[in-house]
KOLDO-902519 format. One line per field, with one value per atom (N, C-alpha, C): atom name; residue in three letters; z, x, y. Coordinates in Angstrom, 2 decimals. Layout:
# residues N
atom	[CA ...]
rest	[ALA ...]
pz	[Z ...]
px	[X ...]
py	[Y ...]
//
This chain:
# residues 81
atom	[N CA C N CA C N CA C N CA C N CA C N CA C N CA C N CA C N CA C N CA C N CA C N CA C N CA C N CA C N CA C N CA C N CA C N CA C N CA C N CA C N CA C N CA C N CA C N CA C N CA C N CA C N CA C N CA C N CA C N CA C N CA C N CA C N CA C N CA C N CA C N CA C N CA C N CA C N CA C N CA C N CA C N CA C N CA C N CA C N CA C N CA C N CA C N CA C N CA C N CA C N CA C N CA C N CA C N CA C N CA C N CA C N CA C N CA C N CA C N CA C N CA C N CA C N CA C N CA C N CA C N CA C N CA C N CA C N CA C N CA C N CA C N CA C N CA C N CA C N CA C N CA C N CA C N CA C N CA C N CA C N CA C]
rest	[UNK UNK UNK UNK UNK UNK UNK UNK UNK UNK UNK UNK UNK UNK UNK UNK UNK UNK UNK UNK UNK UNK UNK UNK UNK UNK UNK UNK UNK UNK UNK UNK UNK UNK UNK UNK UNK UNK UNK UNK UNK UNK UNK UNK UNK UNK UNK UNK UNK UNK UNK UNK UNK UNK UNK UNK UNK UNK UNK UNK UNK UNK UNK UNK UNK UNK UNK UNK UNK UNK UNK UNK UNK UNK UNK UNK UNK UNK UNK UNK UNK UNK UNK UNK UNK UNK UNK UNK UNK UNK UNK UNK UNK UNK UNK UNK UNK UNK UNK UNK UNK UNK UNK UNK UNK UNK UNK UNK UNK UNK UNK UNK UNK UNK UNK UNK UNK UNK UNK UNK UNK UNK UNK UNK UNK UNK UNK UNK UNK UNK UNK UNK UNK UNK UNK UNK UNK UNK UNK UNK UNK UNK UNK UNK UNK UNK UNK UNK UNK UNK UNK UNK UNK UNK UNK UNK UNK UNK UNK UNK UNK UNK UNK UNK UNK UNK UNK UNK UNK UNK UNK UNK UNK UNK UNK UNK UNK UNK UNK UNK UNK UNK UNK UNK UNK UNK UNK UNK UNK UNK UNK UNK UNK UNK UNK UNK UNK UNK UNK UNK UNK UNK UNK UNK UNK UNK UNK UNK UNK UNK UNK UNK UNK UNK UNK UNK UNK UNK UNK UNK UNK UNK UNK UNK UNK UNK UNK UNK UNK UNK UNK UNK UNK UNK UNK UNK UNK UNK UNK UNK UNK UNK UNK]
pz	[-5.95 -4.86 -4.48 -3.04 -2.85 -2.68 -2.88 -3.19 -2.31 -0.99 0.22 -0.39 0.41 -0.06 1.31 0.97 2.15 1.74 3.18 2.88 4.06 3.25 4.18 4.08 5.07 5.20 5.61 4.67 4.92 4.39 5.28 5.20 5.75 4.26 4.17 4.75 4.69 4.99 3.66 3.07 2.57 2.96 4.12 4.98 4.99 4.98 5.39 4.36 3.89 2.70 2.35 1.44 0.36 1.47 2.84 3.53 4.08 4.11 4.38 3.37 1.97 1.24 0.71 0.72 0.62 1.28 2.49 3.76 3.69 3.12 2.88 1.60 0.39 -1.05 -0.47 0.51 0.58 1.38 2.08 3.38 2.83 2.10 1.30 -0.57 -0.59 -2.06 -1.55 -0.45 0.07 0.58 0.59 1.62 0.31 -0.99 -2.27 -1.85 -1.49 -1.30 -2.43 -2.82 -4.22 -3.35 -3.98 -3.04 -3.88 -3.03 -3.94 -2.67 -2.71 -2.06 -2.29 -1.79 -1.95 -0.77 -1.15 -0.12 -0.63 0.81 0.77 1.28 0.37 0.64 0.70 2.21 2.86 2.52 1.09 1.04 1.00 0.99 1.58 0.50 1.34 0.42 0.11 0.24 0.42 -1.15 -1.37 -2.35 -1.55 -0.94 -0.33 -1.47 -1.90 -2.91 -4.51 -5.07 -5.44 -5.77 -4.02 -4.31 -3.95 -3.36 -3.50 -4.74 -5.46 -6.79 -7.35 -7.39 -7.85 -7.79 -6.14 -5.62 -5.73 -6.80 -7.25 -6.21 -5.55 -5.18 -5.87 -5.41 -6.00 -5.05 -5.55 -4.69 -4.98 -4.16 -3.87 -3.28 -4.10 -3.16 -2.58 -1.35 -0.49 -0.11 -0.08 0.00 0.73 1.46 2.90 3.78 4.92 5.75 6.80 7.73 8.05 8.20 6.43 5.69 4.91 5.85 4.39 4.33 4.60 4.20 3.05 2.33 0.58 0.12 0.52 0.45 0.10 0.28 0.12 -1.40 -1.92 -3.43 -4.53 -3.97 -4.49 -4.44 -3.55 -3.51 -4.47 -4.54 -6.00 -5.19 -3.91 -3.29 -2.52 -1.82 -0.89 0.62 0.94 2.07 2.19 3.57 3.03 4.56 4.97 6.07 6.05]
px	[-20.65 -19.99 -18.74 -18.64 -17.62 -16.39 -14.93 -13.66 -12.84 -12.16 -11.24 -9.90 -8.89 -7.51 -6.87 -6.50 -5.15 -4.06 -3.83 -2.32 -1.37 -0.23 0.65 1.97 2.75 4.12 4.99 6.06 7.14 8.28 9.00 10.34 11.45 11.71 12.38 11.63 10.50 9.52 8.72 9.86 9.78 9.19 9.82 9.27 7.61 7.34 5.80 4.67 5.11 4.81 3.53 4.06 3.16 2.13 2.77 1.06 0.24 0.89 0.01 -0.79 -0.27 -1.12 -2.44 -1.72 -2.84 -3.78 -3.76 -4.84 -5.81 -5.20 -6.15 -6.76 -6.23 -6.63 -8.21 -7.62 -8.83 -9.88 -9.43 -10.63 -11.45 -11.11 -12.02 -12.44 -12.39 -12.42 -13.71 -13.52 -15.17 -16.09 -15.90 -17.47 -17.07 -16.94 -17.24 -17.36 -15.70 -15.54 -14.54 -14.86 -13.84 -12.60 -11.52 -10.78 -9.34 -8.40 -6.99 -5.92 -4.45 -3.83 -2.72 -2.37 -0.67 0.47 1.08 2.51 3.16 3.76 4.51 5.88 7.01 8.41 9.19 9.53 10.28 11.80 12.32 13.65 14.00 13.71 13.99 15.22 15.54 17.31 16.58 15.78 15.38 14.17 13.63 12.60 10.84 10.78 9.67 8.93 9.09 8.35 8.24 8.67 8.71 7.65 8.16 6.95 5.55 5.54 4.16 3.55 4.14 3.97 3.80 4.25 3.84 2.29 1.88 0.91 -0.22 0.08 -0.69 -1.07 -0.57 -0.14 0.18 -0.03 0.48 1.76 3.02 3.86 4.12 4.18 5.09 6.80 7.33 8.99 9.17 9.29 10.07 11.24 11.68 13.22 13.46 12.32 12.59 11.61 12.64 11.65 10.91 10.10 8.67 8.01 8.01 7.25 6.18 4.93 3.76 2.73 3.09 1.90 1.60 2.69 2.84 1.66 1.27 0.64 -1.00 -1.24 -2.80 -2.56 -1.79 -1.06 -1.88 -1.85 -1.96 -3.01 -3.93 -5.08 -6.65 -6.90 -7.92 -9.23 -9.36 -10.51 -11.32 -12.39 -13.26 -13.16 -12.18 -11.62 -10.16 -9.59 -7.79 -8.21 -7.56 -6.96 -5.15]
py	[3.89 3.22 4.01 3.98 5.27 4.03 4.37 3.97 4.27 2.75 3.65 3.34 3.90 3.41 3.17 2.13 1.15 1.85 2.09 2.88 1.97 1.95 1.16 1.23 2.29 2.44 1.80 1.12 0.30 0.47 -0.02 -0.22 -1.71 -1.97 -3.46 -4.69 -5.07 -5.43 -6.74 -6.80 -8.44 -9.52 -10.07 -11.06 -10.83 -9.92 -9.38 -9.44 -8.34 -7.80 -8.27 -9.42 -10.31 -10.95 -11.71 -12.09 -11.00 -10.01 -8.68 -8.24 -8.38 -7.71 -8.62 -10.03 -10.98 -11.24 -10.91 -10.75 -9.73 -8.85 -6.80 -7.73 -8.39 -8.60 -9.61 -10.70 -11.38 -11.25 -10.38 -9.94 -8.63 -7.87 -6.82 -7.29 -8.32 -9.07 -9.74 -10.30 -10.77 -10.22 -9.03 -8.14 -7.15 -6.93 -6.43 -5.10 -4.61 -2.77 -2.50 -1.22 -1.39 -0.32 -0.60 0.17 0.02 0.32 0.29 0.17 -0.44 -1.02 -0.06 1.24 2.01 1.49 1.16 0.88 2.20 2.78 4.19 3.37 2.80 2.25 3.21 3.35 4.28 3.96 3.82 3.97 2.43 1.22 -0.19 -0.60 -1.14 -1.71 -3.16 -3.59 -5.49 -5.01 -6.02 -6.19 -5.91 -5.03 -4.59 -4.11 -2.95 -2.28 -3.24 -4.39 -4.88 -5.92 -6.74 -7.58 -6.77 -5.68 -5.13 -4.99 -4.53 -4.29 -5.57 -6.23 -7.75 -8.51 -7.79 -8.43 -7.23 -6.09 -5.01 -4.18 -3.41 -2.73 -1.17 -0.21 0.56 1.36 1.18 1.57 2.96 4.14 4.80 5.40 5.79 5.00 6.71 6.68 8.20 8.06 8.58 9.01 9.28 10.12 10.68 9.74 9.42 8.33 8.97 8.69 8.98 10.68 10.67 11.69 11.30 11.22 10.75 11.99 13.08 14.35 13.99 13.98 13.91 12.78 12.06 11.09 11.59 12.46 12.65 13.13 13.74 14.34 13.25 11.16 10.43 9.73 10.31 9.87 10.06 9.26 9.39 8.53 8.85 7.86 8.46 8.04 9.02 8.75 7.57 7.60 6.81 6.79 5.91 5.88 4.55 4.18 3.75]
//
């Protein structure tokens, strides 16, 4: 079974976050795609990267903001949106 990855760049994005990631968790949890969830936290002063991580997630934290070349470095899948 081939493996995509959700990719999703944010910044300070709390408010969001967690119903965003719960929406990707339950809408690909029911049509049985195996896949993986990276948040790229562009630097966020708020608990963004946090609660991603909470809600399993795999966060990446950049330092430098809208730089995601680096991002394929972390990929371990056979496709990413």
């Amino acid at each position: 079974m081939k493996k995509i990855s959700i990719v999703i760049p944010a910044y300070n994005e709390e408010k969001a976050i967690g119903h965003t990631l719960k929406e990707i968790n339950d809408t690909l949890k029911n049509i049985n795609i195996d896949y993986e969830i990276i948040v790229i936290d562009n630097n966020s002063i708020d608990r963004t990267g946090d609660i991603a991580k909470d809600l399993g997630a795999h966060v990446i934290l950049e330092k430098r903001q809208h730089s995601l070349s680096f991002l394929l470095l972390h990929l371990s899948t056979d496709y990413f949106l």
